[in-house]
Every structure is written in C-alpha cells, then in structure tokens.
VOTOR-26477 format. One record per residue: x, z, y of N, C-alpha, C, CB in turn; residue number from 1. Coordinates in nm, 4 decimals. Last residue first. Glycine has a CB too. Layout:
N
@n.c1->X&n.c3->Z&n.c2->Y&ca.c1->X&ca.c3->Z&ca.c2->Y&c.c1->X&c.c3->Z&c.c2->Y&cb.c1->X&cb.c3->Z&cb.c2->Y&nr->NUM
...
! end
This chain:
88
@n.c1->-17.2733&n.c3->-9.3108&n.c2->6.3667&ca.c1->-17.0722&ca.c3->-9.3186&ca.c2->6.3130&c.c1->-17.1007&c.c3->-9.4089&c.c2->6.2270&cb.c1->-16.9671&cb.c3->-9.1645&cb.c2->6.2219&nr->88
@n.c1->-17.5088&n.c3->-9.2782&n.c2->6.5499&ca.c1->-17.4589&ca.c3->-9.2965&ca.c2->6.4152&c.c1->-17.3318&c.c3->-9.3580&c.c2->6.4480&cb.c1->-17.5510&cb.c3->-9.3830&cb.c2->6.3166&nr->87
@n.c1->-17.6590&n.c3->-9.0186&n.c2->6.7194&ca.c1->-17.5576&ca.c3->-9.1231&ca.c2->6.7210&c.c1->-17.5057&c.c3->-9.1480&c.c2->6.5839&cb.c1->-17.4444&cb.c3->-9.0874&cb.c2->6.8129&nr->86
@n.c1->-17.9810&n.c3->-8.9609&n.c2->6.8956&ca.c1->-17.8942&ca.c3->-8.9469&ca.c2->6.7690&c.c1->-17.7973&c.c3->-9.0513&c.c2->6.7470&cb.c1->-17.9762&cb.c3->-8.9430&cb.c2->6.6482&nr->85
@n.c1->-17.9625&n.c3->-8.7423&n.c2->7.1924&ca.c1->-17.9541&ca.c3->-8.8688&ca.c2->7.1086&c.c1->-17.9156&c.c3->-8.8965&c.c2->6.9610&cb.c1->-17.8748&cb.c3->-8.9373&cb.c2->7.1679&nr->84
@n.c1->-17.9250&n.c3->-8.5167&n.c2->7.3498&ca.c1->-18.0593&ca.c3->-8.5565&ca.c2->7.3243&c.c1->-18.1024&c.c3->-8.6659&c.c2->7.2019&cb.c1->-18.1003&cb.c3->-8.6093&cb.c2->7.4516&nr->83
@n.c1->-17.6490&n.c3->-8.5195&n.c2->7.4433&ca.c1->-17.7154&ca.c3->-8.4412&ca.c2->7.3653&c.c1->-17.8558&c.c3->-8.4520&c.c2->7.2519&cb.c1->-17.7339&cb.c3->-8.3709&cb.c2->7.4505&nr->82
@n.c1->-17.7167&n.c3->-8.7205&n.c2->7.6403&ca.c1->-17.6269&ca.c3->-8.7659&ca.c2->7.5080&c.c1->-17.6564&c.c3->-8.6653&c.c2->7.4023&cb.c1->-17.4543&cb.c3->-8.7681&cb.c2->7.5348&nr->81
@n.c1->-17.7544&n.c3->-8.5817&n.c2->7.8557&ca.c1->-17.8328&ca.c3->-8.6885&ca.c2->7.7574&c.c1->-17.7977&c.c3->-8.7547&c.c2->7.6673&cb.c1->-17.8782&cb.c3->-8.7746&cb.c2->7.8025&nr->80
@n.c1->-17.5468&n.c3->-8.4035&n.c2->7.8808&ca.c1->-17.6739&ca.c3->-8.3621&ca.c2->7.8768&c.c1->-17.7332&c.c3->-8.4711&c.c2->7.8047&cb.c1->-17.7340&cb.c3->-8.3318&cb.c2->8.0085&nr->79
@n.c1->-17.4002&n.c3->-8.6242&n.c2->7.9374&ca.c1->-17.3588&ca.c3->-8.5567&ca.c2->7.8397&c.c1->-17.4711&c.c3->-8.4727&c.c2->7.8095&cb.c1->-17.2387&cb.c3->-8.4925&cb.c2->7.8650&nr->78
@n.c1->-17.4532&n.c3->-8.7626&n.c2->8.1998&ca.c1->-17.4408&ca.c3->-8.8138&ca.c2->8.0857&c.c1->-17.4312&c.c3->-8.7472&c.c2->7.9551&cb.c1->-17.3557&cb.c3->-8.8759&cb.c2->8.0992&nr->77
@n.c1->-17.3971&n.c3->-8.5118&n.c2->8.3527&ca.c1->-17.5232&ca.c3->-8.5768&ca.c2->8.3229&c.c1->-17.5104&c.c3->-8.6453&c.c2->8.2338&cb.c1->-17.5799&cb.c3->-8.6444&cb.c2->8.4093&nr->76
@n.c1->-17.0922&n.c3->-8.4558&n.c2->8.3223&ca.c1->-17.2090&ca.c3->-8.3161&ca.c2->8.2666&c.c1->-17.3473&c.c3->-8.4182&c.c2->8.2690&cb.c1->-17.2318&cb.c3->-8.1350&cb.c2->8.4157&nr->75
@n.c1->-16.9850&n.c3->-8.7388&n.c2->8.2215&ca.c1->-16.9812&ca.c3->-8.6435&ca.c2->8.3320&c.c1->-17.0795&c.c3->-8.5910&c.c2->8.2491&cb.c1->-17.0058&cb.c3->-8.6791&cb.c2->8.4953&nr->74
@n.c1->-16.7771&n.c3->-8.9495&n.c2->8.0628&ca.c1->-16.8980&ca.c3->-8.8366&ca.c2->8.0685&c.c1->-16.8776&c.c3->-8.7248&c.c2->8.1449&cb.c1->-16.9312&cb.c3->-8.7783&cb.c2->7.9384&nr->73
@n.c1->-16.5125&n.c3->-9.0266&n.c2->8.1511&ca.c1->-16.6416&ca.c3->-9.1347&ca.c2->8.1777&c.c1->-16.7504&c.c3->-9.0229&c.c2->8.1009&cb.c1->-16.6251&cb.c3->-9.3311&cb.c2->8.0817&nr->72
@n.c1->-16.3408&n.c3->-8.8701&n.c2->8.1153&ca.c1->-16.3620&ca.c3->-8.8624&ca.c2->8.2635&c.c1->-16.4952&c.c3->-8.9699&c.c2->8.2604&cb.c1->-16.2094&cb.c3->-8.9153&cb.c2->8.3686&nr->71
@n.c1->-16.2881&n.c3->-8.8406&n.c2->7.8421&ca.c1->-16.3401&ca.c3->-8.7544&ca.c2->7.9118&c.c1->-16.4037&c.c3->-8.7699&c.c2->8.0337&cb.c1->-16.2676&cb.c3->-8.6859&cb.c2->7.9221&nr->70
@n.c1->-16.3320&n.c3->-9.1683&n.c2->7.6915&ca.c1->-16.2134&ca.c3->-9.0638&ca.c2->7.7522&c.c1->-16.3289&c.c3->-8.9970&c.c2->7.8236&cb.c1->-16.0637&cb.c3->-9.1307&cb.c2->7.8645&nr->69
@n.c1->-16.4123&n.c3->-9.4280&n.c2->7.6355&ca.c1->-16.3510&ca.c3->-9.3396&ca.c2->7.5233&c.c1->-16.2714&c.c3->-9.2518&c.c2->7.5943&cb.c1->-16.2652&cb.c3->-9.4143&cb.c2->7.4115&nr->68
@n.c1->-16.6788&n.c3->-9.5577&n.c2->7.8100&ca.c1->-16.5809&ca.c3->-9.5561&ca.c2->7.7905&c.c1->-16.5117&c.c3->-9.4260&c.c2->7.6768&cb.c1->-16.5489&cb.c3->-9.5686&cb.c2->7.9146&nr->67
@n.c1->-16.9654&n.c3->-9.6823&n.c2->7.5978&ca.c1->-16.9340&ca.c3->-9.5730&ca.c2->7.7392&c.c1->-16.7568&c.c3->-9.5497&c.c2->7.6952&cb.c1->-17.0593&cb.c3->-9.3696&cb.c2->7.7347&nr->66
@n.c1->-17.2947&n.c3->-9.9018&n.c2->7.5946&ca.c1->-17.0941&ca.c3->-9.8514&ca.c2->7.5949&c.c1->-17.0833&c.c3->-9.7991&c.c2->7.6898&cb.c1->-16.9582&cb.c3->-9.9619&cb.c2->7.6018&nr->65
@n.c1->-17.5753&n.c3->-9.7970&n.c2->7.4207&ca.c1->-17.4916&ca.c3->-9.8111&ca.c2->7.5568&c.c1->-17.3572&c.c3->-9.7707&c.c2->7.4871&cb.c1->-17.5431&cb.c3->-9.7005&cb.c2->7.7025&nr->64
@n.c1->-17.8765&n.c3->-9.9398&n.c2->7.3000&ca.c1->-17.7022&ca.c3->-9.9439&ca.c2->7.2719&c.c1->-17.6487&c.c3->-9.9465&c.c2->7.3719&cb.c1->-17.6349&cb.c3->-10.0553&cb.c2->7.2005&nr->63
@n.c1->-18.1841&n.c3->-9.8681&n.c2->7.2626&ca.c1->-18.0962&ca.c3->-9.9090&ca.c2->7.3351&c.c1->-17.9338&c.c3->-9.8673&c.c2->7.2615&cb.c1->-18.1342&cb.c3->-9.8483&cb.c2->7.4761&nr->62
@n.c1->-18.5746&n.c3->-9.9505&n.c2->7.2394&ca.c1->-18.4462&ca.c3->-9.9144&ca.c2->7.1428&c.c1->-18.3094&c.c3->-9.9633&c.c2->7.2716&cb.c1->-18.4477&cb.c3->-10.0410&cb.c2->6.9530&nr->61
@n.c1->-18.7429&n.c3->-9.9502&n.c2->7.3946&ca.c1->-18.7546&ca.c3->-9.9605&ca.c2->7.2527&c.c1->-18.6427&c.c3->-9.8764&c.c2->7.2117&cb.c1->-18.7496&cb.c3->-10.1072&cb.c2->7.1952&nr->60
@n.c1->-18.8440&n.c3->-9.9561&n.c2->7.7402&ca.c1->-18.7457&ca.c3->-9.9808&ca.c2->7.6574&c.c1->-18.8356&c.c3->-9.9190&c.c2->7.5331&cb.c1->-18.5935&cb.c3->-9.9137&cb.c2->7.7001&nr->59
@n.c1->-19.1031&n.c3->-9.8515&n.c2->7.8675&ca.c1->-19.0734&ca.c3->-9.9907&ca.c2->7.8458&c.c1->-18.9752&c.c3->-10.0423&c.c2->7.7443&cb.c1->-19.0337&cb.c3->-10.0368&cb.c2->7.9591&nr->58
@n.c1->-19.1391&n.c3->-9.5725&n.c2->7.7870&ca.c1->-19.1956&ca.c3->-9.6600&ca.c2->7.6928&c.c1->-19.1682&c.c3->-9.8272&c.c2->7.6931&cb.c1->-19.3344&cb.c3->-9.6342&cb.c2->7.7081&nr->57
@n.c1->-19.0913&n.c3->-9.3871&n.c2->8.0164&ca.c1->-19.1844&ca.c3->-9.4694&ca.c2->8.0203&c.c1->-19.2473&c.c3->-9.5540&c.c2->7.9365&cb.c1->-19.1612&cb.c3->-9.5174&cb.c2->8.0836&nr->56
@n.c1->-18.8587&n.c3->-9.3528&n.c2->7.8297&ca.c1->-18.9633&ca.c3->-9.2103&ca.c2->7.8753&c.c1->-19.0968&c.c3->-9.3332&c.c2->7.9159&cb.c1->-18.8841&cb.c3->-9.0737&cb.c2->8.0651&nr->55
@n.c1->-18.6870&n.c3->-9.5542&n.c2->7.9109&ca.c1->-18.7158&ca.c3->-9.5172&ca.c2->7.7725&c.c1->-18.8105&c.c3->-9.3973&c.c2->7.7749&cb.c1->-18.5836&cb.c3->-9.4842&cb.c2->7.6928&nr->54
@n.c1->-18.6570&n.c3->-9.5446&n.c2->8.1974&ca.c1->-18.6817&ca.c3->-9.6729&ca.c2->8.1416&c.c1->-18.7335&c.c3->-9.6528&c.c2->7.9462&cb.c1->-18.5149&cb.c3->-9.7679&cb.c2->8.1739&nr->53
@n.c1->-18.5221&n.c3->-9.3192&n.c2->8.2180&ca.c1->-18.6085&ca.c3->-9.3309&ca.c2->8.3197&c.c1->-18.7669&c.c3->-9.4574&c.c2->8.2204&cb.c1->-18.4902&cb.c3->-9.4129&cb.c2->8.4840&nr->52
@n.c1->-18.2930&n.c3->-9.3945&n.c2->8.0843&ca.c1->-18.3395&ca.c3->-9.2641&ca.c2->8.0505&c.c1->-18.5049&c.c3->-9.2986&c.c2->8.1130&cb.c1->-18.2357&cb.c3->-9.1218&cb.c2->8.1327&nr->51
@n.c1->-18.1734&n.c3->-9.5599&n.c2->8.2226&ca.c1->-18.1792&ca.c3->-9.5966&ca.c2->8.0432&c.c1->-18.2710&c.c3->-9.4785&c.c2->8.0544&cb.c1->-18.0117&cb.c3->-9.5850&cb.c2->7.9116&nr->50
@n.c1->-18.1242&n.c3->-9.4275&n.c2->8.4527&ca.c1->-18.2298&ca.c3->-9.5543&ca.c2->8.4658&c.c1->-18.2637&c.c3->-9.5563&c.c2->8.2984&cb.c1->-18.1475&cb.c3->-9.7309&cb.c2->8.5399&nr->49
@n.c1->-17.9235&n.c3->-9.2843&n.c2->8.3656&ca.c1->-18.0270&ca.c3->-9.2352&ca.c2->8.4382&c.c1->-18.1547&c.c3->-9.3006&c.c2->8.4211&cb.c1->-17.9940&cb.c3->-9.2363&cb.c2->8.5647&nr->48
@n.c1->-17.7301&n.c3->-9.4549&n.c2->8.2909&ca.c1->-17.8045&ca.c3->-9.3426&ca.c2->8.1722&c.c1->-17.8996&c.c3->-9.2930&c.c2->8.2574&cb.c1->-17.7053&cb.c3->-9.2028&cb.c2->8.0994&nr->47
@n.c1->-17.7019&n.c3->-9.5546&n.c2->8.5387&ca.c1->-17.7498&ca.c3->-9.6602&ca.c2->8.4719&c.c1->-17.7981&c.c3->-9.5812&c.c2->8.3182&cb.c1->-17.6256&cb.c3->-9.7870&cb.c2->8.4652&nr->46
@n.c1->-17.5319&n.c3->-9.3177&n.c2->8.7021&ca.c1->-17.6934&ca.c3->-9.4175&ca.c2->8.7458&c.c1->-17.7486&c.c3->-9.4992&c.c2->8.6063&cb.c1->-17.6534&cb.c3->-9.5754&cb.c2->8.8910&nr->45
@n.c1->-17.3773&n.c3->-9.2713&n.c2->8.5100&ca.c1->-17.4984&ca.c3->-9.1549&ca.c2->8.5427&c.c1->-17.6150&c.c3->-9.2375&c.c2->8.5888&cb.c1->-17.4571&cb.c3->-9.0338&cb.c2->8.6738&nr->44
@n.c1->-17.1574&n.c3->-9.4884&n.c2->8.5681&ca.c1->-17.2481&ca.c3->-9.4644&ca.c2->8.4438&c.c1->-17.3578&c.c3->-9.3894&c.c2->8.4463&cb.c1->-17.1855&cb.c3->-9.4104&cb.c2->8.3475&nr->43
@n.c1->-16.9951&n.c3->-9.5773&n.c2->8.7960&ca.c1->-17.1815&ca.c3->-9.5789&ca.c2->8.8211&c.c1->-17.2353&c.c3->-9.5427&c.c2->8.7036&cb.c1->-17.2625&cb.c3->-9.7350&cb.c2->8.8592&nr->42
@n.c1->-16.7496&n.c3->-9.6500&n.c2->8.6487&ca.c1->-16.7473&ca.c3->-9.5768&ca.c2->8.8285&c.c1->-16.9534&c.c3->-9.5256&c.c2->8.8387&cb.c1->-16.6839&cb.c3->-9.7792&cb.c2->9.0138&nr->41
@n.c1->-16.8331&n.c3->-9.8568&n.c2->8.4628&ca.c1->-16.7847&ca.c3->-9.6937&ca.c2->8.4337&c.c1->-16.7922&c.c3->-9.5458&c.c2->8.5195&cb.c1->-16.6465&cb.c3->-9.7040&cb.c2->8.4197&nr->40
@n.c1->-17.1321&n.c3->-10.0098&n.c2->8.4833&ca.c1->-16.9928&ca.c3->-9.9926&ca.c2->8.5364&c.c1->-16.9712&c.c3->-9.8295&c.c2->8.5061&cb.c1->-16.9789&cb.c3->-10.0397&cb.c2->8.7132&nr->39
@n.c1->-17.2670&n.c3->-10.0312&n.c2->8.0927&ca.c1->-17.2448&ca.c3->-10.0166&ca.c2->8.2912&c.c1->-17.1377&c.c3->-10.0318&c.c2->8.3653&cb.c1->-17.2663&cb.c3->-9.8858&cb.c2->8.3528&nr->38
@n.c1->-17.3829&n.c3->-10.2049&n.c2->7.9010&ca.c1->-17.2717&ca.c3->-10.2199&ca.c2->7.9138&c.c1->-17.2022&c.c3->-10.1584&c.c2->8.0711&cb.c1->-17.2645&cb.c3->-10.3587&cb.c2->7.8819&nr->37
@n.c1->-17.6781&n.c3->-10.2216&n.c2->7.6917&ca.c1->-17.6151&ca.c3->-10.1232&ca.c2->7.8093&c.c1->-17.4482&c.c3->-10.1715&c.c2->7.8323&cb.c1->-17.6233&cb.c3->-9.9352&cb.c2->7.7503&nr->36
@n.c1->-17.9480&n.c3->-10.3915&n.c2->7.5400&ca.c1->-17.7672&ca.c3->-10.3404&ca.c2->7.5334&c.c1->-17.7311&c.c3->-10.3205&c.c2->7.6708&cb.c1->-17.6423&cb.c3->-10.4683&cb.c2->7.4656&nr->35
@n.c1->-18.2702&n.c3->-10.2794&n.c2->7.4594&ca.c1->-18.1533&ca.c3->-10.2760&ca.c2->7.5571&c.c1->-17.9830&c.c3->-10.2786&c.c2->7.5415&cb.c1->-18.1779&cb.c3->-10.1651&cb.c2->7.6159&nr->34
@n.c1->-18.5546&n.c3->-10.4021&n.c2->7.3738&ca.c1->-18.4041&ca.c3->-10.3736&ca.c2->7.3163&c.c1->-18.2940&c.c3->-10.3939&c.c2->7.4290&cb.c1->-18.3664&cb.c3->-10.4822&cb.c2->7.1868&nr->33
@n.c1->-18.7970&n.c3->-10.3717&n.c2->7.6290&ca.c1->-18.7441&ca.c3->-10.3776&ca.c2->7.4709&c.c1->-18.6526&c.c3->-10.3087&c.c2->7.4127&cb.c1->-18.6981&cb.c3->-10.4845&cb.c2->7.4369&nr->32
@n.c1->-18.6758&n.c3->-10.3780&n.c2->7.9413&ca.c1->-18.8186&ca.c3->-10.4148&ca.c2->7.8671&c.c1->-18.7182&c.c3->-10.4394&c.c2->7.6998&cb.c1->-18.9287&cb.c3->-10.6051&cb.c2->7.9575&nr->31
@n.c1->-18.6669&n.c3->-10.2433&n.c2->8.2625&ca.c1->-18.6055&ca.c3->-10.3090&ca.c2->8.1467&c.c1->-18.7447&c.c3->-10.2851&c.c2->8.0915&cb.c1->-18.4581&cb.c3->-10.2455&cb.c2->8.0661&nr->30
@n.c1->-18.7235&n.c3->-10.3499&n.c2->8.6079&ca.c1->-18.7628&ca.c3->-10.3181&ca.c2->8.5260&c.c1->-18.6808&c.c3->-10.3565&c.c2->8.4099&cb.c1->-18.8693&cb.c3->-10.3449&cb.c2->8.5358&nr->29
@n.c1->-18.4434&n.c3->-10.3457&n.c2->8.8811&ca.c1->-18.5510&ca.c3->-10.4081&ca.c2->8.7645&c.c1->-18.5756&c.c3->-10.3322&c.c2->8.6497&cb.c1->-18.5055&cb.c3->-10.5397&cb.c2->8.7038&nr->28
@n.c1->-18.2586&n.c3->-10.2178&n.c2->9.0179&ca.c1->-18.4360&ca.c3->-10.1939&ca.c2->9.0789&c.c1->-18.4772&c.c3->-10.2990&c.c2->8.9887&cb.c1->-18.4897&cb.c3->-10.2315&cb.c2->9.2766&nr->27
@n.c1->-18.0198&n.c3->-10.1706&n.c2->8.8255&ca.c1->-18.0707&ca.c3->-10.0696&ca.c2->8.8658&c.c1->-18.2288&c.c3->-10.0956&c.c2->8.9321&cb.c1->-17.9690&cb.c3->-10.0157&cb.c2->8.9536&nr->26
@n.c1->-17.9388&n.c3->-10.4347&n.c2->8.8362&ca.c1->-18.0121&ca.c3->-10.4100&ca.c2->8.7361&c.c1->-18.0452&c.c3->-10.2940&c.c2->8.7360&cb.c1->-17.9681&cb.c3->-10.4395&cb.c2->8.6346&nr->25
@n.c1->-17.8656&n.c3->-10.7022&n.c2->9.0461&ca.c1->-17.8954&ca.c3->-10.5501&ca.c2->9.0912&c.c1->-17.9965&c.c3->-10.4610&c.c2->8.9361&cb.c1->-18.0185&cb.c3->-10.5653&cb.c2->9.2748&nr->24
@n.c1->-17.8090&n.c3->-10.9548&n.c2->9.0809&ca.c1->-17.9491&ca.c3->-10.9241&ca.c2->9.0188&c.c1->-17.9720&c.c3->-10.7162&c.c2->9.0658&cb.c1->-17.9326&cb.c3->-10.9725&cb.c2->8.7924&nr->23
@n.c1->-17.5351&n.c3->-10.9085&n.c2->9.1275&ca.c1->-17.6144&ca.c3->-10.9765&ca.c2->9.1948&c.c1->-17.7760&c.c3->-10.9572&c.c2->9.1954&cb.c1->-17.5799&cb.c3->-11.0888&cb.c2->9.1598&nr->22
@n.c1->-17.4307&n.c3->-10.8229&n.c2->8.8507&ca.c1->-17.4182&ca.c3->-10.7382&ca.c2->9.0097&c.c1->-17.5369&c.c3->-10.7900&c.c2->9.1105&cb.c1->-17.2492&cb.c3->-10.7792&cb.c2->9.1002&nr->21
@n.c1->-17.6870&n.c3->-10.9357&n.c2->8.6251&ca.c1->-17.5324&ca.c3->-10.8995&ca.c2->8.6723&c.c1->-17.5425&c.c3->-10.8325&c.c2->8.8206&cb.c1->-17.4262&cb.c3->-11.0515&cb.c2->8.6814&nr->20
@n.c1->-17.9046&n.c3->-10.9338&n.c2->8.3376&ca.c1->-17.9005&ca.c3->-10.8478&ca.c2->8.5008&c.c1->-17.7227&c.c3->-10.8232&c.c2->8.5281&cb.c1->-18.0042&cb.c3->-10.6438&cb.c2->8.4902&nr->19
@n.c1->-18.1051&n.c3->-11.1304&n.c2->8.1702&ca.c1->-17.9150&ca.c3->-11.0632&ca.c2->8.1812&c.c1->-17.9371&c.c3->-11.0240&c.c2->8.3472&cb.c1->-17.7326&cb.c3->-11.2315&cb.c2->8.1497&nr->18
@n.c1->-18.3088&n.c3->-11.1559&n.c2->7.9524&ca.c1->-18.2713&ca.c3->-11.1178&ca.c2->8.1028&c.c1->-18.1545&c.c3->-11.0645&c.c2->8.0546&cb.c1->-18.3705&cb.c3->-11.0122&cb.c2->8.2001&nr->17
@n.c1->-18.3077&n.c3->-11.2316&n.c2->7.6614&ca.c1->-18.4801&ca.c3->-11.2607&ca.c2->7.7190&c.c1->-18.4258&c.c3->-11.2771&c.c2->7.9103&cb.c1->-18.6345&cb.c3->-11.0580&cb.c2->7.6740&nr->16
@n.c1->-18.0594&n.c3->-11.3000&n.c2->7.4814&ca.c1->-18.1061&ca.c3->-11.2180&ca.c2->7.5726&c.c1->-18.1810&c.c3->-11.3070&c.c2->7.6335&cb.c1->-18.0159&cb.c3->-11.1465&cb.c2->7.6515&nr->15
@n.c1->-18.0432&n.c3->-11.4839&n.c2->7.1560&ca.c1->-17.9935&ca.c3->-11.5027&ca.c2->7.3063&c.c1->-18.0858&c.c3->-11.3852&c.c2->7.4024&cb.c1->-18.0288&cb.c3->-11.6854&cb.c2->7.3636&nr->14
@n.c1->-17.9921&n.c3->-11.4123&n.c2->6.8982&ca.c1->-18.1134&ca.c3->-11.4383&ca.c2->6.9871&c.c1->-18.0231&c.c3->-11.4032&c.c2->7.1152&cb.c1->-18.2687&cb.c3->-11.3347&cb.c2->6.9572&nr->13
@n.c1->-17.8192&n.c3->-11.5248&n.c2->6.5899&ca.c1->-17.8232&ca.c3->-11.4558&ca.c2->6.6563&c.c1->-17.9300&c.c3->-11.4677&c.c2->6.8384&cb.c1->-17.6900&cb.c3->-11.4474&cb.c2->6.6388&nr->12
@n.c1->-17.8741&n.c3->-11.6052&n.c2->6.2329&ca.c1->-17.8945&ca.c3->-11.6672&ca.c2->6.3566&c.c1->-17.9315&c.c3->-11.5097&c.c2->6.5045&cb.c1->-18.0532&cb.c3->-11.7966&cb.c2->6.3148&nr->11
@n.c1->-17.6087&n.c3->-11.5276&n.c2->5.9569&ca.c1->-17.7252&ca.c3->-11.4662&ca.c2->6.1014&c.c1->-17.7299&c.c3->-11.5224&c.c2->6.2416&cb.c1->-17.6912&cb.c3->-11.3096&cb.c2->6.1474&nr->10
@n.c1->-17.3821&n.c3->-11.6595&n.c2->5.9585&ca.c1->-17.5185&ca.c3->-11.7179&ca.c2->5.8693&c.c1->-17.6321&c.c3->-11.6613&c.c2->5.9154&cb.c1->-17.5209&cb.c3->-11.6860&cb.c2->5.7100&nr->9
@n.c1->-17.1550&n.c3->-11.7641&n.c2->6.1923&ca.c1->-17.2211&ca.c3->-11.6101&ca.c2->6.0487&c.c1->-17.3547&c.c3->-11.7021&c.c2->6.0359&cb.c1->-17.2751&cb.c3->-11.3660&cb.c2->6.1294&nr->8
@n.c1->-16.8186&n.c3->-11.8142&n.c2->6.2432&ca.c1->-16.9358&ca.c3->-11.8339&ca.c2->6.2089&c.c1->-17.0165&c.c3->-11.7243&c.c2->6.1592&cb.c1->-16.9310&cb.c3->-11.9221&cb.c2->6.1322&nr->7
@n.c1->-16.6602&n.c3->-11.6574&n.c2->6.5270&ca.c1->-16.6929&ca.c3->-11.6859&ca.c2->6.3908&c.c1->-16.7914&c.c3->-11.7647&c.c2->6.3418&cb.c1->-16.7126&cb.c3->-11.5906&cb.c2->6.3386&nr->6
@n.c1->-16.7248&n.c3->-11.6069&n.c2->6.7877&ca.c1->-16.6257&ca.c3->-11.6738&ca.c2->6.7424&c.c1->-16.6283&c.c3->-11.7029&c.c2->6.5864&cb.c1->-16.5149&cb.c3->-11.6052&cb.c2->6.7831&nr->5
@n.c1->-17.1174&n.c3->-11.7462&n.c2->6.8484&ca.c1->-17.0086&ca.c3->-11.6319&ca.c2->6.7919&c.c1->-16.8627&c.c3->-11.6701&c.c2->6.7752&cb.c1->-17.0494&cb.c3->-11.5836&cb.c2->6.6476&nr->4
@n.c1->-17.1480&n.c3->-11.9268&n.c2->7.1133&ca.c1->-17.1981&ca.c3->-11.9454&ca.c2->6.9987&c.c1->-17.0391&c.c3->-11.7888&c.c2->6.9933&cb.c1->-17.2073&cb.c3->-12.1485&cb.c2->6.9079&nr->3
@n.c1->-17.3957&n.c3->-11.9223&n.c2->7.3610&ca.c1->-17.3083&ca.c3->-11.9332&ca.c2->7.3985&c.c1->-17.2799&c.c3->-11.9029&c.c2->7.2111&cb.c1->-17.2687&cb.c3->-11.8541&cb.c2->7.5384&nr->2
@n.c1->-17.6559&n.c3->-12.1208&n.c2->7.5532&ca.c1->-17.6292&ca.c3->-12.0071&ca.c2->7.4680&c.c1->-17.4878&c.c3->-12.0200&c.c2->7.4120&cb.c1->-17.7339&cb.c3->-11.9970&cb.c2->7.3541&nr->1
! end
C-alpha cells in the first residue's frame, strides 16, 4: 500500500480491485465505491459501463475524472451527466 505525500490522521483503505489495461476493466464486474479515472480517447465506454454497473445496483457510489475541455464530453457522456448531481 502505498502511503499519502502528506501525513493525515485519516487512515486511508487501500482499493478491494484495481483494473489496469491488462485486466481489461470494461468485462469485470464493479462492486461498491467506484473511483473512475478512464482513458479520455474511451470515456463513453467506461460512463457507459459506470452507468450499466450503477442501474444494476452493484456499484454504490462513484467519482469519475473527466477531462476539463469540450472535446472529452461527447453528447453520451453529457446526457448522463445530466442525470447526476454534482457538487462544487
């Protein structure tokens, strides 16, 4: 486990599954609390799957990064973004 650059007094939980290229995290099941980090080039697939994966009830709760410029929300992503409540 890998430690914060800082210290903090909140003991932080190491991820249950880390899905990299290799693992292919598009044909596994998610489960819980999801942090989302996709490839930018593939975001629709992986809000697709977040989407797919939270309707079914496996996911809980999720945090996706999505790049800060126009061209990383496409009309699908944005449709489901609609749907979401985002806190500032």
């Amino acid at each position: 486990m890998t430690r914060p650059l800082a210290p903090s007094p909140i003991r932080l939980a190491a991820p249950r599954f880390f899905y990299d290229l290799h693992a292919d995290g598009l044909k596994q099941a998610w489960h819980g609390k999801v942090w989302l980090n996709p490839p930018y080039a593939a975001i629709s697939l992986f809000v697709a799957k977040l989407i797919d994966e939270m309707e079914s009830g496996r996911v809980t709760e999720a945090i996706v990064l999505t790049a800060n410029s126009s061209e990383c929300l496409t009309g699908a992503v944005i449709s489901v973004l609609e749907q979401w409540t985002w806190l500032f």
